[in-house]
N, C-alpha and C positions, 0 to 999 in steps of 0.2 A: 581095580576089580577085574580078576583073572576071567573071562566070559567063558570058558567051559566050564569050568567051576563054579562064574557066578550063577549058568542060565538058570540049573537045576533048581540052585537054590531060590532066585528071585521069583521062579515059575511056581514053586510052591506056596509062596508069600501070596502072590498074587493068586493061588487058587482060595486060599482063605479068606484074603481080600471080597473074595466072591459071596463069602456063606451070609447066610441069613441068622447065622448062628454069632449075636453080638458077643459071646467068649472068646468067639474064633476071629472075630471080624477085624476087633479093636486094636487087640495087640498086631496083627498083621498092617494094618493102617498105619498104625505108629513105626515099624520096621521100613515100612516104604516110605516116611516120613523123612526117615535117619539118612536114607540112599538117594534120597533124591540129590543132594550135592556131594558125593562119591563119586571119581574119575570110571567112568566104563559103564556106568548104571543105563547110559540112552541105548548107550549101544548095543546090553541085551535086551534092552527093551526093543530096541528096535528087531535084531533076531528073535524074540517072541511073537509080535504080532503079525511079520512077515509070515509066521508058519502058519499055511493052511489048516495044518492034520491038529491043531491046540484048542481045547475049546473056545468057542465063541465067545463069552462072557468073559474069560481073561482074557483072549486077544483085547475086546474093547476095552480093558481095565488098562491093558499095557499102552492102546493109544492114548488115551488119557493124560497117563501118568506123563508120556512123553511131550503130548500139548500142552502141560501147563506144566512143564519143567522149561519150554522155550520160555512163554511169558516171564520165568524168575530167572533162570540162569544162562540164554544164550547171548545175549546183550554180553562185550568183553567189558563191559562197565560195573556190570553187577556183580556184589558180593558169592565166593564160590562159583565165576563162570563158569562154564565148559573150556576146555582148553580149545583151542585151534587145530590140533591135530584130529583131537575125538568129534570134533566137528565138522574137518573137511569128509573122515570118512562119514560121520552119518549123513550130510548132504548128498553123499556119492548112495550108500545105499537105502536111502528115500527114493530115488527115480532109478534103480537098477532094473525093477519090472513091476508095471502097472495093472497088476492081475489081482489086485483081491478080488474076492466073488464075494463078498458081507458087502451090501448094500449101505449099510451105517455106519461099519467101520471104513468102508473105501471114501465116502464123507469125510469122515474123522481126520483119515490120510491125506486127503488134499486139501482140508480146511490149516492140517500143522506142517504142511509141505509153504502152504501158502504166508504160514506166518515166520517162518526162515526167510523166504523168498524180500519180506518186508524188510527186514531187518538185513541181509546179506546179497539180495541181485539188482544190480548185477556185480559189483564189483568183485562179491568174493563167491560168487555163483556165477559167473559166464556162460555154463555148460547148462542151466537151467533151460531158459528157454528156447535153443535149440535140439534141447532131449523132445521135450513137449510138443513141436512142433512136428518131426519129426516118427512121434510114437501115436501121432492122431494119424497119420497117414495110414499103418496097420492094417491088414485085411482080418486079423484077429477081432470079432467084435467086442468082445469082453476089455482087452487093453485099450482096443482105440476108446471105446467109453470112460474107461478109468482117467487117461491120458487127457480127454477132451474135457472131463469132470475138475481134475489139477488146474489144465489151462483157464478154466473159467475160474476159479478162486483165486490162483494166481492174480492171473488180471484186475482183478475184483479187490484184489488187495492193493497193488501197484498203485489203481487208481486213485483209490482213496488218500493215499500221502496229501500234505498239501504245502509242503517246504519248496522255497522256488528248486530250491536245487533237485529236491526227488520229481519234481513237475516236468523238469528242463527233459529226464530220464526216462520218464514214459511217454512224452512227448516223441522221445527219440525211436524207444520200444515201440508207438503205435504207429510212426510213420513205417515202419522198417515190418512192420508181420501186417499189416493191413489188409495189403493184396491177398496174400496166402488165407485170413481170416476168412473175406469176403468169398473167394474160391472156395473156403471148405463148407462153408453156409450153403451157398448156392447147391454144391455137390449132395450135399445132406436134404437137402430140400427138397432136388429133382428126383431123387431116387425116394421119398416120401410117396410125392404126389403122386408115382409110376406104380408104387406099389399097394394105393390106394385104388386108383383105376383099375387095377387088375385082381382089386380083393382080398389081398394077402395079409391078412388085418396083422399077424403076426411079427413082420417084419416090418409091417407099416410104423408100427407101437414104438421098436427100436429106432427106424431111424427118426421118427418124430421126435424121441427124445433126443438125442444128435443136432436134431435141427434147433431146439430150445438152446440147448447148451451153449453152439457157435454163435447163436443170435445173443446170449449172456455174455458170449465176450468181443462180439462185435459193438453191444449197446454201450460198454464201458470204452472201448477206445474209440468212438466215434463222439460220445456225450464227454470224454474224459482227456481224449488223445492229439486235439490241435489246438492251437492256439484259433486258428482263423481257419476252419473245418470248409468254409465256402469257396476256398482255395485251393481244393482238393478235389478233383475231380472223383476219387475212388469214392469216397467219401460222399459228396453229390449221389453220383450212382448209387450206391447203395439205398441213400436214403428214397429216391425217386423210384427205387426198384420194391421197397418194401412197401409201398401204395398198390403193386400189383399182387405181390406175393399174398398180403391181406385176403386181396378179392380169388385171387386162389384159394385161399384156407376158409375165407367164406362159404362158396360155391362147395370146394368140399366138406365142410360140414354137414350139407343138407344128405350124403349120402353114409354119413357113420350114424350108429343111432346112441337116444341119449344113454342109454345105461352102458356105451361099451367103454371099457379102461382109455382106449386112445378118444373120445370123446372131450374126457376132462384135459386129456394135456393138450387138443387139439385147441381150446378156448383157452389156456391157459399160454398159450404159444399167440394167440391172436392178439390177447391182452397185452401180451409181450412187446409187439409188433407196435402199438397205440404208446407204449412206455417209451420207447423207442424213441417215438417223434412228440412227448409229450416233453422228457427230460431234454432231449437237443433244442428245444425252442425255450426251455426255462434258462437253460447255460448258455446257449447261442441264439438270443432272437434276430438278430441283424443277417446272421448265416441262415435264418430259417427262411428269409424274406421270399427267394424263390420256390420256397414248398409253402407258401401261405393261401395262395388260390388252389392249389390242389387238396392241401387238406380239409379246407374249405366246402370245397365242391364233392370231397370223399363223405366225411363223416354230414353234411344236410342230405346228401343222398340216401343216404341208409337210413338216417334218422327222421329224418323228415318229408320220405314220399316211398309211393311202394317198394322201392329197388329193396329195402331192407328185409320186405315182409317174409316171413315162413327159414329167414337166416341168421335174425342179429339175436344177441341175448342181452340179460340188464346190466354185466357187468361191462359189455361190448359200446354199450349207447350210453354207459356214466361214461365209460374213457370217450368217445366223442365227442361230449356235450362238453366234459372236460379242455378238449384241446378247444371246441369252437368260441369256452368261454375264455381261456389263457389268452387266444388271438385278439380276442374284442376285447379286452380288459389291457392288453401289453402295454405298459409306461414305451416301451423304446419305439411304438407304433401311432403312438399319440403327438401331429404337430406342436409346437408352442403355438401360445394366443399369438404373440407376434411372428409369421410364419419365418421371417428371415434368419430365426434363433434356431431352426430345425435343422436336423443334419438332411444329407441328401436321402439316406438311408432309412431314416423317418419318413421321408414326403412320398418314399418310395413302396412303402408299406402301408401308411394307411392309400395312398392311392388304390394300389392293390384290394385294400375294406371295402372303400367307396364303390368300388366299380361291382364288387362282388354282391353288397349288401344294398342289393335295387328294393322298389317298392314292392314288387312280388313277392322276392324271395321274403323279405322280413314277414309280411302280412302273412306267407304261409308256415313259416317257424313262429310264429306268434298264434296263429288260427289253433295249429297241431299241437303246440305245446296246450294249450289252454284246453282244448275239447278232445284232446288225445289221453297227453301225460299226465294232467291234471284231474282225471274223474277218479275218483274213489273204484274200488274195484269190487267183483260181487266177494270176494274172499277179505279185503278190509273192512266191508259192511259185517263181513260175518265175525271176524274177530273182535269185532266192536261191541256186539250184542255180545257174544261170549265172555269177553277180556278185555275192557275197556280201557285197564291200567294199560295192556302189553299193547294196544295199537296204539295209544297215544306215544309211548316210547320207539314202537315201528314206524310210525308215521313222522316223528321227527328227527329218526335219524340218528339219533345220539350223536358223539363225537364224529362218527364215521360218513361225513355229509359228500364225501368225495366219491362211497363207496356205495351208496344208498340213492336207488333211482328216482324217490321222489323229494328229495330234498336238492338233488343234484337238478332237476327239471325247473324246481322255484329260485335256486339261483342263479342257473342260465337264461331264465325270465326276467330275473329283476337286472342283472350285468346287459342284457341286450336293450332291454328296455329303458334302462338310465342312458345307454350310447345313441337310441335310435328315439328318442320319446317323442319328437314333434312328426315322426312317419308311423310311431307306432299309438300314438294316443286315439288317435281316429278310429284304427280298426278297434281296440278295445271299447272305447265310447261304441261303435254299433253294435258291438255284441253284448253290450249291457241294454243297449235300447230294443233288441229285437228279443229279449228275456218276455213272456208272458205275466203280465202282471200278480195273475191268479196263476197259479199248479192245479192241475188234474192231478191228486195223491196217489191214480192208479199206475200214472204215469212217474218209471222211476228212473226213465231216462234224462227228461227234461229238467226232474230236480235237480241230478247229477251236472246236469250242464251248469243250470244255475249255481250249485256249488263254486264250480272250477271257474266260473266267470268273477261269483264275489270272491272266490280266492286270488286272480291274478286284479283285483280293483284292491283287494287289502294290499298285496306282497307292490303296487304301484303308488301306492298312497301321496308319495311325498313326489313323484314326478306328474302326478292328476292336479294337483292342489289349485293349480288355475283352472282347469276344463270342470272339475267336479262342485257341483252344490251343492257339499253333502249333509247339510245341516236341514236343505229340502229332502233329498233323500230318505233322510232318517224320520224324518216326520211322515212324509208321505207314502213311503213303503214300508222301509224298514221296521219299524214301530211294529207297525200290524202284522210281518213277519213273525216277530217273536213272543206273540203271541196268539201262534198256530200250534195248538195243540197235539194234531193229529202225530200220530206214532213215527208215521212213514216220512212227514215232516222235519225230524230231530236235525237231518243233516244240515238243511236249511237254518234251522234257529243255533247252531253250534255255531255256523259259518258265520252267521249274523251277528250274533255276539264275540267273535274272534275280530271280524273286518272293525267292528267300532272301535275295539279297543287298539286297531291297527289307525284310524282315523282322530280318536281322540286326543290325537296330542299333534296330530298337525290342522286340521279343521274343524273344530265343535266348539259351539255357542254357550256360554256357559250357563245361560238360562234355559238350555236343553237338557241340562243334568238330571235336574228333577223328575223329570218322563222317562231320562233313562233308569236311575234308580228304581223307578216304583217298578218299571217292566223287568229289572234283573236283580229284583230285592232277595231272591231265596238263594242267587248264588253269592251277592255282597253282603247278604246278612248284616244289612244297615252299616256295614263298617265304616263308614266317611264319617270326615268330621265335622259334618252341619250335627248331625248325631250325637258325640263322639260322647258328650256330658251327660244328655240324660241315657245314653243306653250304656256309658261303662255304672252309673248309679243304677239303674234294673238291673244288670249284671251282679252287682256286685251284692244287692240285696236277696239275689236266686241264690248266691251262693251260701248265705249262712242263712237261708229256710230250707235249703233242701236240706235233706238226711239220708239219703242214700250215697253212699262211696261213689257209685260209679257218675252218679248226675252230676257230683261237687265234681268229679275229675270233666265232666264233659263241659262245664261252664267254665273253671279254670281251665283249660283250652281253648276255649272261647276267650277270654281276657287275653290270656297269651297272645296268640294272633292279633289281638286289637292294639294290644304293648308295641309288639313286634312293627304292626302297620304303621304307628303313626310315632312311635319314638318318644323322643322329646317331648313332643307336644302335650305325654301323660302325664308331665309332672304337676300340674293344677287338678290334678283327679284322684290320684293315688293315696291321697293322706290313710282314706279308711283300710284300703287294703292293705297298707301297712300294718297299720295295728293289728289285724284281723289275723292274718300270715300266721305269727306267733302261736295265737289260740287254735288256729286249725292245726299248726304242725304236732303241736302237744296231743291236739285230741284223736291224730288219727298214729300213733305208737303202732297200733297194731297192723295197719294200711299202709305197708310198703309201696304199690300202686300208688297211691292216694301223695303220697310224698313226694315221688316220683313226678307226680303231675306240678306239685307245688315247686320243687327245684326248678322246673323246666318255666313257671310263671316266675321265678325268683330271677333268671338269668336270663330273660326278656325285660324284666323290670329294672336292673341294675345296668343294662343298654341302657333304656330308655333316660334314667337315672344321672347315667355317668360319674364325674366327681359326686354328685352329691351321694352315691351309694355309700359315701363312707358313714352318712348316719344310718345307715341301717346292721353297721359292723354288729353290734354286740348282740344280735339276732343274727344275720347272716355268717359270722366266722364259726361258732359252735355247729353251725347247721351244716356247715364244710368239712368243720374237723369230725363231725360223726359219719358224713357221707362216705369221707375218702381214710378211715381208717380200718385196716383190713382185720383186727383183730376185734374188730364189733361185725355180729350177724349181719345186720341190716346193710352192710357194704355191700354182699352180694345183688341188692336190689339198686342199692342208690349210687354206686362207685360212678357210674360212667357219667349221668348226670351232677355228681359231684366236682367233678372232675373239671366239666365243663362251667361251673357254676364258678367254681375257682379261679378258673382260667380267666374269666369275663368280668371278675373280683378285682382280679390284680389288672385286668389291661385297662380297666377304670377306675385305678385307685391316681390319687393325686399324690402319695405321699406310702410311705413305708411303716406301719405303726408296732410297735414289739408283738401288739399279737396276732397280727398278718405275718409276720416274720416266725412266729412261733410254731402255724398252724405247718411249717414244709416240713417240721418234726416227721410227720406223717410218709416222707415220700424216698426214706432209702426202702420201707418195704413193699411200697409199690414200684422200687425200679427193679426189686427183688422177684416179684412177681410175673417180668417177662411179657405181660398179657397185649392186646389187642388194645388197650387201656396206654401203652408208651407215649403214644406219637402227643396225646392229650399231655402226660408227664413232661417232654421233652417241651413242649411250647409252656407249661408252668414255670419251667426252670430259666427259659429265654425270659419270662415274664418278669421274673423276680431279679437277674441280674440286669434286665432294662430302667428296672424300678430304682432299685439302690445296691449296684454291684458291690462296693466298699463292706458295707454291713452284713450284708447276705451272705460275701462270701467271705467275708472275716469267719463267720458263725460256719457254715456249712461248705466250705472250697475240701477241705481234706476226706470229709465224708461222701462226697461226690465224685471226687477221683477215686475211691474206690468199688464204691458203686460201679463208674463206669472201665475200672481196668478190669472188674467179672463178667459185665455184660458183653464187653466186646471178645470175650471166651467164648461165646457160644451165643449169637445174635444175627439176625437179617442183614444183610448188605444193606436194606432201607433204613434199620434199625442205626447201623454201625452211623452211615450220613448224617442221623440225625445228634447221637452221639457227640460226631465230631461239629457240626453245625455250634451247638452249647458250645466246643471249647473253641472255636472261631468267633462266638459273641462275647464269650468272654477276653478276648484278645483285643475285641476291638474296642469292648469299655475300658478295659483298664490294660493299657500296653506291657506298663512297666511289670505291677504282679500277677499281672493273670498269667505268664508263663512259666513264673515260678512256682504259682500254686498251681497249675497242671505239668507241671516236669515229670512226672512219671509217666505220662501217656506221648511224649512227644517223641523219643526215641522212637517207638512201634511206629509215628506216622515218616520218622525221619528214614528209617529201613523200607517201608511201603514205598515210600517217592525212589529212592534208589534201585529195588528190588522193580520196578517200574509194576507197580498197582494195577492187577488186567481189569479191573471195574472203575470205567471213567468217570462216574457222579466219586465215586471215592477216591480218585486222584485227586480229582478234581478240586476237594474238600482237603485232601491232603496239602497240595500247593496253597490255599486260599489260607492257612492255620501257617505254615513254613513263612508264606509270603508277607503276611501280618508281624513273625517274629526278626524276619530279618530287616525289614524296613522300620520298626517301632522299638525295637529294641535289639539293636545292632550286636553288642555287650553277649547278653544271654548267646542269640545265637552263634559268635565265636565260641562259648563254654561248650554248648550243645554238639556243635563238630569237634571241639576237641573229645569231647567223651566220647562220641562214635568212632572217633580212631583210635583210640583206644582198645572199644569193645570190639573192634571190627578186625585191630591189626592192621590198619591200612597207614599212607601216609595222612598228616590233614591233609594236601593239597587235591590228592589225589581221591578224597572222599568230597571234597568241597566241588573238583572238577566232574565228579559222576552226577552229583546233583544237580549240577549248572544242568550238563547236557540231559537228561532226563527229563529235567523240566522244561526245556525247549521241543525237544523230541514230543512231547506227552501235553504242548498249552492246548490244542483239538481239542483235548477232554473237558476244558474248560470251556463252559458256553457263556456263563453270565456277564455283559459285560463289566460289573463293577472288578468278579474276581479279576478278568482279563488283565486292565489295569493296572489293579495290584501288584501281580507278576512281572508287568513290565518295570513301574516301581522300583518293586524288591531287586529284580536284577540288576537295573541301572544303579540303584545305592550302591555297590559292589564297585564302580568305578569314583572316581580316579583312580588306578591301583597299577603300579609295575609289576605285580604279582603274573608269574608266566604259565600261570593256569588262567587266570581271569581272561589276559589276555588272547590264550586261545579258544576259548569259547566268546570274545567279542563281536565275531559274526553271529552267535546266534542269540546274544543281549541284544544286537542291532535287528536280528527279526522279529524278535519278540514285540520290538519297542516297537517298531512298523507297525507292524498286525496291531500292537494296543489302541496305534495314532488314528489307525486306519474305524475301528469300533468306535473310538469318544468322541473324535474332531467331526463336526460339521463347518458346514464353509456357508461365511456371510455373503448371500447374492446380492449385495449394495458395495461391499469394500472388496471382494473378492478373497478374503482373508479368512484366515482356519481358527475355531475357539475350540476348546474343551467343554462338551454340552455335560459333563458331570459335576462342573465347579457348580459349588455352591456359595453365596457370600453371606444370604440370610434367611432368618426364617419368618415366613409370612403365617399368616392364622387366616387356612384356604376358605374362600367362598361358598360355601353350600348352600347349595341349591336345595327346593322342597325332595325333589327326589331322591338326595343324597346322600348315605349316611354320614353323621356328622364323625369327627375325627376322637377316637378315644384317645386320654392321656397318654397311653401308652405308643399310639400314633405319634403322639407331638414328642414322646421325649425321642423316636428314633429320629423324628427331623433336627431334632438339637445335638444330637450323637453325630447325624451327620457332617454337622458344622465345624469339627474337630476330626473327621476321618481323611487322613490324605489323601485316601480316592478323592471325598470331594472337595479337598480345602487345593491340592497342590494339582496344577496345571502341568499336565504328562508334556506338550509343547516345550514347556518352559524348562522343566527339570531333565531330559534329552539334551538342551541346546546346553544347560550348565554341566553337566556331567560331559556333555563332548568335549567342551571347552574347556575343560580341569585335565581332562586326559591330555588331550592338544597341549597345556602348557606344562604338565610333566613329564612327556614324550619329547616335546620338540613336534615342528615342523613337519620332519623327514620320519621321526619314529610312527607321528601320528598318520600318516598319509600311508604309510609299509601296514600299519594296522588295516586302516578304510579299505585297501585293496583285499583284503579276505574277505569284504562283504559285497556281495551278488549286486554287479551293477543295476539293473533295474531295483533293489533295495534303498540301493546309495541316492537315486533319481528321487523317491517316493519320497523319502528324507529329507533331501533338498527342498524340495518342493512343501513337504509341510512345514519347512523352516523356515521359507521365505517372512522377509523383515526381522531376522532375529539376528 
């Protein structure tokens, strides 16, 4: 591609790329489609968006294009690379000058600067990070920002490798720019704080940002960049220096106000500072031992006495409470029972606890938590009256309990109070004893206390359980509490009923029950099962007297919930509503609502049910197949309830019957349909291939492969996993045909793995489907490469050798450990082999196999000896508990699937020490040892050592 001639042209592509006008948009999209593996195309991309004077909207088009042409083609492995020449020059003019002024696009720049950097520094980048360093020095503020912006992506990227060899590399990179880092932090700091003193909010703003940035790539090679970081004096420094720098940016807080722009980066920079020493103590707790009394002593000071007051904010005091709860909770801080088994570095650190964690101090983080953190606030009171759904959702946090200051405050209560319970039981025992028996209601302080007092006696339950007598309690107080009407009251009789149910299942008398039901009959709504016979018969008799739609829909919800509660147990109750089900679904044709209610009791009842739902098939299959078929009306009301009713059909059915098998007629135009409705689809179709793979997919394997070679044309990423999930279950029911009957979807994942896939859950699922076919059916996947060298024009070896490294490169992506495994596995099948591709990627079959041994082997503390914790030998039919849901069919056949999966049948141990051994003796001696030596001594160490006695 000539670039005088191409720019014009590709500038024009890319300005129609831009329109909003999809006549214009499409065909231009597909032009850049075509160019994206054309020799010269980065590199007028790269001359595009370097130009200032070009619109903004294509400049960002062109970075784009550029960032995810590395992810497919800069790798010399992948199909259509970049050559080496067209790539030394674009590395060269990536960092020629670090001046964009687009705020989004200078991101974009250093986020695809940084993903070269991954892949190429240093060996075929050397000039990187001394440009970088270098170009932060600048008196230009605009470049040194850009420059400091790269170097933190950079970094950022570097870090994250986790191959010993890319580790050994930034280990190297973080001893060697460390100094210079820490200098340009400090530099950026001091000139902050100078120009906060004197006012200058403008420049203040800039270097504040500056200071954020160096501290982003100070955090990654300090958290990322030593082996043994306490060895390091720069290192030390630094961290012991950010304790001050904090109570700087503290103190300056109190003089920026809140609405000014450096305000937010000023606490975002603080937060910063607390990540800092949050992540250095999770990666290095043994290096953290000399900052554990200071941090200690920093964050109870702010948090827990006035030093803090009128400075800290909430997200300031969750990262404190955060680190004081990491400290108290650290496995590597905790003696053994037998102290002689503790390292010295243990005995040294919790000493350290002990000496810090006196009776004061506890009583008074115990006192403040409880009548401080703990009172309901006048702004939760008021949400509560207003929005009672949204404070109960604010109040607990949701997922985000790390980020949320009152859920953060209840588990730094119960983590200190499990560690400290016989210094801290006492003080909570007096502050439940100096509670006033009676409340003055006008008094809304004392209720509040009392609140926060029975909230920290619930959230302690199970370390009170000897000091509390709470079956007196409940008689003698509490009782009469919850049956205080008054309005102003409420918080007390909520807490009241929260704390029992936090006591009921570690100390209550069960002939207390009774007094408790009668007192919280309108919220149990008699659901127990001393009841359970004669209130589901009134139930059941409300439901065919009444004659209003909406009261039959509110009673069958009521049943529902009572199905739901007690399970099982409803099978000596059910007969009549059986029969009945029929005549209500007939009579309410016109009452889609009303239907609607009955699926939802239908699919509560076939739980509760289980196997024996299959007598209710010839009422329950028709009521499926009208729910979930889209060319009848009534779909639009019943689909999704259908759907699920299906779902709960098959994962309790015992057996496969032709007209369970008949009703998935239904389901190529619901995969046709695209909707919100899939993910329900995609677990029917796991459903039915767990049920009876053989039959189902004799019947319907080829009509499903095309289904999903259209949806994966135009579908979610979330969509595409699950997608691929179905052809990874069916791989693992049936090895042999399940690859032949999805052969046409396997190329696209065998191009994805090589093309190295930029969405990890979808690599991820890529390798886990590859992994099953080369370990399970060896055969296919020789066909399978030979076809893609074919299609590709490559050699076989040489498509065989891209996948190896790709999938070594890219195992991160995979989290789960069964696929982990797998992986390892499928690559060790590959061996025994004289093959001098296999052979040279044998180092990184040998890491893979490490990292597998390392996820599955636990080590027996009686023989001292390593098993594989996934072997499976047999299947038990588990013990359930009352509280437990019992195990659907469909449970039990994936535990029998398991018993055949060589995740769990083949010992990874074992199958390592016989595939080294087959190589060993078709190598020789001397070939096999010239191999070992490519693999990373500390690799070869880990190996030994998990092989020991084999």
């Amino acid at each position: 591609m000539d670039l005088n001639s191409a720019s014009t042209i590709v500038l024009r592509v890319l300005t129609q790329a831009t329109s909003q006008d999809t006549a214009v948009l499409k065909p231009a999209e597909e032009q850049l489609k075509q160019w994206e593996t054309q020799p010269g195309f980065y590199s007028v991309l790269l001359n595009i968006f370097t130009n200032h004077t070009l619109d903004v909207n294509v400049r960002w088009l062109a970075v784009l294009y550029f960032k995810n042409g590395i992810d497919r083609y800069w790798r010399r492995v992948a199909p259509h690379a970049l050559s080496e020449e067209e790539k030394t020059t674009l590395r060269a003019g990536l960092i020629t000058n670090f001046n964009e002024p687009v705020n989004q696009i200078a991101t974009q720049i250093s986020v695809l600067i940084a993903k070269v950097a991954r892949v190429d520094c240093p060996r075929q980048w050397p000039e990187l990070i001394p440009t970088l360093l270098e170009s932060v020095k600048v008196q230009d503020d605009l470049r040194q920002h850009r420059a400091l912006l790269t170097f933190y992506h950079v970094t950022k990227t570097l870090a994250s490798k986790r191959l010993a060899a890319d580790r050994k590399l930034f280990y190297d990179l973080a001893s060697g720019i460390y100094s210079f880092a820490c200098s340009l932090w400090n530099h950026h700091t001091d000139t902050f704080l100078q120009q906060v003193c004197t006012g200058d909010e403008a420049a203040a703003t800039n270097s504040l940002e500056r200071t954020l940035l160096s501290l982003k790539v100070l955090r990654k090679l300090t958290v990322h960049g030593f082996v043994e970081p306490h060895w390091s004096v720069e290192v030390m420094g630094f961290l012991h220096a950010v304790f001050e720098r904090l109570k700087q940016f503290l103190e300056c807080s109190r003089s920026i106000r809140a609405e000014n722009v450096c305000r937010d980066r000023l606490e975002k920079t603080i937060i910063l500072f607390t990540k800092v020493l949050l992540d250095f103590l999770d990666q290095h707790p043994f290096s953290f031992t000399p900052l554990i009394q200071r941090s200690l002593e920093f964050a109870v000071s702010y948090v827990f006495t006035e030093a803090g007051e009128g400075i800290v904010f909430e997200r300031f005091i969750v990262q404190c409470m955060n680190l004081i709860k990491m400290i108290v909770k650290n496995y590597a801080y905790k003696p053994s029972k037998n102290i002689e088994d503790s390292s010295p570095e243990t005995l040294e650190a919790h000493k350290i606890k002990t000496a810090f964690f006196t009776y004061p101090t506890l009583m008074e983080i115990c006192r403040r938590l409880v009548t401080h953190y703990f009172l309901l606030t006048k702004e939760e009171l008021i949400m509560w009256e207003e929005d009672p759904e949204g404070f109960t959702v604010e109040e607990t946090g949701g997922d985000s309990w790390k980020y949320s200051l009152r859920p953060c405050t209840e588990v730094l209560f119960i983590d200190i109070f499990h560690e400290y319970n016989q210094t801290l039981t006492p003080v909570l025992l007096e502050m439940v004893h100096s509670l006033p028996g009676s409340t003055n209601m006008e008094d809304t302080s004392a209720i509040l206390i009392k609140d926060a007092v029975y909230n920290a006696v619930g959230l302690a339950a199970y370390e009170l359980f000897d000091s509390v007598d709470f079956d007196q309690w409940f008689k003698n107080q509490l009782l009469a509490e919850l049956q205080v009407s008054h309005n102003r009251y409420k918080p007390i009789r909520r807490r009241v009923i929260w704390l029992i149910g936090q006591w009921i299942s570690v100390k209550f008398k069960s002939d207390l029950r009774p007094m408790l039901y009668e007192a919280i009959r309108n919220l149990l709504q008699d659901q127990d099962l001393v009841y359970l016979e004669s209130m589901f018969t009134l139930l059941f008799q409300l439901l065919q007297e009444v004659t209003q739609c909406d009261t039959k829909m509110h009673v069958l919800h009521v049943l529902s919930c009572v199905i739901e509660r007690v399970n099982m147990q409803i099978r000596p109750y059910v007969g009549c509503l059986v029969q009945y089900l029929p005549l209500l679904w007939k009579q309410s044709e016109e009452h889609n609502m009303l239907r609607c209610a009955i699926l939802t009791t239908l699919i509560h009842l076939v739980q509760g049910l289980g196997a024996d739902s299959k007598n209710l098939y010839p009422f329950l299959l028709p009521v499926i197949q009208l729910s979930t078929d889209v060319s009848q009306p009534p779909h639009v009301y019943l689909l999704e309830d259908g759907l699920e009713l299906w779902l709960v059909t098959l994962e309790n059915s015992p057996c496969l019957t032709p007209e369970l098998l008949r009703v998935f007629q239904n389901m190529s135009a619901l995969l046709e349909l695209s909707s919100e409705n899939l993910k329900n689809c995609f677990k029917i179709i796991n459903a039915y291939i767990f049920l009876s793979s053989s039959e189902f997919l004799q019947m319907y394997a080829a009509d499903l492969c095309r289904s999903f070679c259209e949806l994966l044309k135009d579908i979610t990423t979330e969509g595409q996993v699950q997608v691929l999930k179905v052809v990874e279950n069916v791989l693992k029911v049936n090895p042999v045909l399940g690859p032949q009957m999805f052969q046409p979807l396997l190329p696209s994942i065998f191009r994805g793995i090589i093309d190295g896939e930029r969405y990890p859950v979808v690599m991820s699922t890529y390798l886990g489907i590859m992994g099953r076919v080369l370990l399970q059916n060896a055969s296919f996947f020789s066909l399978l490469l030979s076809q893609m060298a074919r299609e590709l024009g490559q050699e076989l070896d040489q498509i065989l050798g891209n996948v190896i490294e790709m999938w070594v490169d890219r195992m991160d992506n995979i989290t789960q450990p069964e696929r982990r495994k797998l992986s390892a596995l499928a690559l060790l099948s590959l061996l025994p082999s004289l093959n001098s591709v296999i052979q040279d990627k044998f180092c990184g079959i040998i890491n893979i196999s490490v990292e597998g041994l390392h996820d599955v082997m636990t080590e027996d503390p009686e023989t001292g000896t390593y098993k594989d914790c996934m072997l499976i030998s047999h299947f038990e039919e588990p013990k359930v508990t009352e509280d437990e849901e019992p195990p659907t069919e469909q449970d039990k056949r994936k535990k029998m699937l398991a018993l055949k999966d060589p995740v769990h049948t083949v010992s990874l141990q074992q199958f390592i020490y016989e595939k080294l051994k087959a190589q060993q003796e078709l190598l020789g001696e001397q070939g096999f040892q010239a191999l070992m030596e490519t693999v990373d001594t500390e690799i070869v160490a880990q190996l030994q050592e998990f092989l020991q006695g084999f």
